[in-house]
N, C-alpha and C positions, 0 to 999 in steps of 0.2 A: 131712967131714960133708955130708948132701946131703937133701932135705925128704923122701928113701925113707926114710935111715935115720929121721929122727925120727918120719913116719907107724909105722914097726915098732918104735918104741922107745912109743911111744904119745901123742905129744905134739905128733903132729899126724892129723886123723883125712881123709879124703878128701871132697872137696865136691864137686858139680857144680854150676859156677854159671848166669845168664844174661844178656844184657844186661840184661835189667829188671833182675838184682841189683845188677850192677854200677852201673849209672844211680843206682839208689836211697841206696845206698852211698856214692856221688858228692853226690846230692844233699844227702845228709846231714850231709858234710864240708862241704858249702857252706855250709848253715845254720849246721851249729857257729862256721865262718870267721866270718862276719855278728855271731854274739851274741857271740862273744870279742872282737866291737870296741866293745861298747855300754859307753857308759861307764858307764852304771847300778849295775854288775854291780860285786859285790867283784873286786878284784885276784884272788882264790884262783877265782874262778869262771871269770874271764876265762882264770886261765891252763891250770886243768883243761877249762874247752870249746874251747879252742886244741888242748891234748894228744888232745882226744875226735876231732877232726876228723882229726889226723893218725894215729891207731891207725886209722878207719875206710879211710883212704885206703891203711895200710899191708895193711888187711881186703882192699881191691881186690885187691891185687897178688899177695894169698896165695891168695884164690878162683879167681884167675883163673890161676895155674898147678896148680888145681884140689884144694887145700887148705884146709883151716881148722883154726883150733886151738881144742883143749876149753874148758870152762869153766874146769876149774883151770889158770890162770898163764895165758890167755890173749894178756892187754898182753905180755908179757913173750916169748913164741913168738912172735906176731904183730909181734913190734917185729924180734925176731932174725931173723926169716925175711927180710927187706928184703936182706939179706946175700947170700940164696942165690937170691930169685926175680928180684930188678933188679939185684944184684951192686955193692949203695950200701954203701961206703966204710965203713971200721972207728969211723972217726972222728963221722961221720953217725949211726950207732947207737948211740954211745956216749953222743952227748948226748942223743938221741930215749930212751934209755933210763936215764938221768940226768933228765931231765922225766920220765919216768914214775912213778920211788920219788919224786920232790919232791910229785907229783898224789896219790900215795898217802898221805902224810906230811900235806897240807894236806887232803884228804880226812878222811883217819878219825884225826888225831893232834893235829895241833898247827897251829890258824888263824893267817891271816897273813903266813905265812914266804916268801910271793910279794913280788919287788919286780917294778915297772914295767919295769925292763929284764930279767926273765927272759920277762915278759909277752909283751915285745916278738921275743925272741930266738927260743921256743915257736911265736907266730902267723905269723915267720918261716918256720921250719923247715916247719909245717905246709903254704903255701902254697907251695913250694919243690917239698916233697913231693907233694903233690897234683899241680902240672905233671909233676912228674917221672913221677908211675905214667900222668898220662894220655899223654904221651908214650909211652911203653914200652908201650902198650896199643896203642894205634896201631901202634907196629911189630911187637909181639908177637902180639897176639891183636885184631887189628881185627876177628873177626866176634862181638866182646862189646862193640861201641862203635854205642852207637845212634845210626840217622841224624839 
């Protein structure tokens, strides 16, 4: 499988991005990082603006080999695609994508089912993630990294 076939099956549509998007994008995940550590915040918040930050940052890594995926199933494209644009580990997606139905679950179904150490594991993976696409941006696509 390869992000041609899913652009032609239609479940990824083509984007052109820019630094400014990228940056933005970036800074965005930053933010999320910051408020998923306020302790203010319920556990279900903390751990869905954890997952928010690392979807945007897996967003980076899809625009910038010049993809994006639709509205419908979005998280879910955007999460798989990490497989085919930075070639991250079966194991890495499985749990990024395991936080994702749990965000959805504590979202729209049933509060609470967050503990402290999924919180922890989540805001992990996310900053983990985040170095890793800006690395790979760096070696990939430096003329999308602003000075």
């Amino acid at each position: 499988m390869s992000l041609q076939n899913w652009l032609e099956k239609g479940q990824l549509r083509t984007h052109k991005t820019s630094s400014r998007e990228i940056a933005e994008l970036l800074k965005a995940a930053d933010r999320d990082l910051a408020d998923a550590q306020l302790p203010g915040l319920s556990a279900d918040r903390r751990f869905a603006t954890a997952y928010s930050a690392a979807l945007l940052v897996a967003t980076v890594a899809l625009a910038a080999s010049g993809y994006r995926a639709p509205h419908e199933g979005h998280h879910y494209w955007t999460i798989q695609s990490l497989a085919l644009t930075m070639k991250l580990d079966a194991k890495t997606i499985d749990q990024l994508d395991a936080f994702r139905r749990k965000r959805n679950i504590t979202d729209y179904e049933m509060v609470g089912m967050v503990s402290e150490q999924e919180i922890r594991k989540m805001l992990a993976l996310a900053k983990e993630l985040r170095a890793m696409v800006v690395e790979w941006l760096k070696k990939n696509h430096p003329e999308l990294m602003q000075e």
